[in-house]
C-alpha positions, 0 to 999 in steps of 0.5 A: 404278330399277337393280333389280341393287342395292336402294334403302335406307330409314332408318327403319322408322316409318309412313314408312319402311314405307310406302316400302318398301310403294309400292316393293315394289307395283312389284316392288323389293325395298329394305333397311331399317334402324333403331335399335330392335328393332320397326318402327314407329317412334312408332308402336310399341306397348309392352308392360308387364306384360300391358298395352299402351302408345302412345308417345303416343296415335294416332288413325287418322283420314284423309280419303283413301280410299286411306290407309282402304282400306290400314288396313283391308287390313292390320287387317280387323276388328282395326280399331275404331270408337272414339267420340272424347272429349276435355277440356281442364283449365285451373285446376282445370276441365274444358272439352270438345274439340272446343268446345262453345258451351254446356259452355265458356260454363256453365263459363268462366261468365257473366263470362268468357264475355262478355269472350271474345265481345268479344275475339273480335269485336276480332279479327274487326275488326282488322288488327293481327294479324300471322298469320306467327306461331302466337299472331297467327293463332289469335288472328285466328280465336279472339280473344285470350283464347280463344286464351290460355286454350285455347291459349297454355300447351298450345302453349308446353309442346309447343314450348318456345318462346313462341307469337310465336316459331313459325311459323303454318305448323304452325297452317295445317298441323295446325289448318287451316281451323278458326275459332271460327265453324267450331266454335260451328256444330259444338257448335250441330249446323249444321256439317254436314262435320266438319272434320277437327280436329273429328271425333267418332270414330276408328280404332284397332286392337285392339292398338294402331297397333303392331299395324298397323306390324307386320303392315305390316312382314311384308307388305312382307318377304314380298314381298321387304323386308329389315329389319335391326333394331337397326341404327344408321346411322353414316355416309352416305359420299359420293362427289361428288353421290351415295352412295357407301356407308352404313355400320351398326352392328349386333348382329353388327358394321358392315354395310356397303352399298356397293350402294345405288341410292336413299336414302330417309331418315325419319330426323331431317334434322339427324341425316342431316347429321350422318352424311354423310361428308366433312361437307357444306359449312359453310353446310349444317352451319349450317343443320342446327343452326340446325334445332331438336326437341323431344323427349319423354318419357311416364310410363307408369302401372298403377293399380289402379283401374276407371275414372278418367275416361272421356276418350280424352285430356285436354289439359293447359293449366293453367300450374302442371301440367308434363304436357301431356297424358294418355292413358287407353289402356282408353278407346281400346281395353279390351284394351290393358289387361290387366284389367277393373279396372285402368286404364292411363295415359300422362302425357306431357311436351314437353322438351329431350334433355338438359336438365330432366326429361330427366334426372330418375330413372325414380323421381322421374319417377313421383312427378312424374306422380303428383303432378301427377295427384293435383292435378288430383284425378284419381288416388289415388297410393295406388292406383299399382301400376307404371310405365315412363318413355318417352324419345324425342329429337328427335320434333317439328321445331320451326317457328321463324320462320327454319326455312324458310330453313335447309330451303332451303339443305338442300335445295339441296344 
């Protein structure tokens, strides 16, 4: 790198940070900006009346040392052990997750249970499972009516898309090598590696991964990065094949970098487009708004009660119930509450920026979570004392089929 002018970062999440930490361990110094006035991107932590939220919940979980080494440089004995447990409720019953052979047959019951053996057993056999899509490979590895009762509902509120419509690469990507085979020999205690979809505990720090992003945020600036918080990129202006300039809109005005040597972007690709000037060619621009995301918003409640349920997380798959999932933040660490006797919960919600609840009040929002908590016979919405509405866009890039195509023309150019 040309060490007379700074490379810039956009974005100040765990990937832009982490750029600007490799950079600054081979003495360069980058600039970084970002929208929001904390770094972290979603993983910053909120804080509300004392306690502490996750925008979404963020397990610490990695099988690369050098990740390991790095979270416990940064966090030292800030970082916790934490037993992992999670349920999935599906009309009106509660299911352990990861699977537990027994705890899934005793609670689908007799009946059901044999109908999932011998759907699983028909997929084994056949060949008719197309596994380019999310719904024929989990199909192929659970069999149809496990993957409809365990994941069907849960996968089309993330996405909002119907599971013949996504690309398999996110199951390939996230779920990986897991099969029910993998999973009944884990609940059996024969599995002896835990697949990482498994794992039965985790690392989070005391204060939530805000925590980390911050003390990450302040190793790099004291080794020379510049952050520039509440900094919006509005144009990306080019000159041929290069970067000629970005232009920002902050506090104090535009900023303008007319020095920049290398542009890192952990912005959305479709909103990096967007802001290039002169506009890239139309096939470009096409193939930026052929990229879809989904967005989300998570409903952040103080109830005035103890204990209310003692899982991590619950994954919400029942069809009727429009959350997708809750945290229950005093379960991952008892300080991110600011009492004993209170509990913290976070019912979050899949959407599109600009369409259904995206455009609900604060208020109905609140009684929405309330309500739905109240029918899966959770929470007394007698016992809500406060809470605040979380609205990001554009978090989870959708995986239609046709997404590789489009990142291909992008790329290229």
């Amino acid at each position: 790198l040309d060490l007379t002018v700074s490379p810039l970062i956009l974005g100040s999440g765990p990937a832009g940070i982490a750029c600007a930490h490799e950079l600054c361990k081979h003495g360069i110094s980058p600039q970084v900006i970002d929208k929001n006035s904390r770094a972290g991107g979603l993983c910053r932590t909120l804080e509300f009346e004392g306690s502490f939220f996750d925008i979404g919940g963020h397990r610490f979980l990695s099988k690369s040392a050098e990740v390991n080494r790095l979270w416990h440089e940064v966090l030292g004995q800030d970082l916790l052990r934490v037993k992992r447990k999670s349920r999935i409720y599906y009309r009106d019953k509660f299911f352990n997750y990861p699977l537990n052979l027994f705890n899934s047959m005793s609670t689908l019951g007799p009946f059901e249970s044999v109908r999932c053996l011998m759907s699983y057993l028909f997929s084994r056999g056949s060949k008719a499972c197309n596994e380019s899509h999310f719904e024929g490979w989990m199909t192929r590895r659970f069999g149809k009516r496990l993957y409809e009762i365990f994941f069907k509902t849960y996968t089309e509120k993330v996405w909002g898309i119907p599971c013949d419509k996504l690309s398999s690469d996110w199951a390939v990507q996230r779920i990986q090598s897991l099969s029910l085979g993998k999973a009944l020999l884990k609940a059996l205690g024969v599995l002896g590696s835990a697949h990482k979809t498994l794992s039965e505990e985790f690392l989070y720090p005391r204060l939530g991964p805000g925590l980390f992003c911050d003390r990450w945020k302040g190793l790099c600036e004291d080794n020379g990065t510049d952050f520039f918080m509440n900094c919006r990129a509005d144009e990306i202006r080019l000159e041929g094949n290069r970067i000629s300039e970005v232009i920002t809109e902050g506090p104090s005005g535009q900023i303008h970098f007319d020095r920049v040597s290398h542009l890192f972007s952990s912005i959305p690709l479709t909103l990096l487009i967007q802001k290039m000037k002169p506009a890239p060619p139309a096939e470009v621009m096409e193939a930026a708004q052929s990229l879809k995301f989904r967005s989300f918003m998570v409903v952040n409640l103080i109830l005035d009660q103890k204990n209310i349920f003692p899982d991590n997380w619950i994954y919400v798959h029942s069809p009727g119930i429009r959350a997708g999932r809750i945290q229950n933040y005093k379960n991952w660490s008892p300080e991110m509450v600011s009492s004993p006797e209170l509990t913290t919960l976070g019912v979050e919600y899949f959407v599109n920026e600009g369409e259904g609840l995206w455009n609900f009040s604060n208020e109905d929002m609140i009684q929405l979570a309330l309500m739905e908590l109240e029918e899966m016979k959770l929470v007394d919405p007698k016992k809500f004392i406060k809470g605040f509405i979380v609205k990001i866009a554009n978090v989870y890039p959708v995986y239609s089929p046709d997404y590789q195509k489009h990142l291909k023309v992008i790329r290229n150019f």
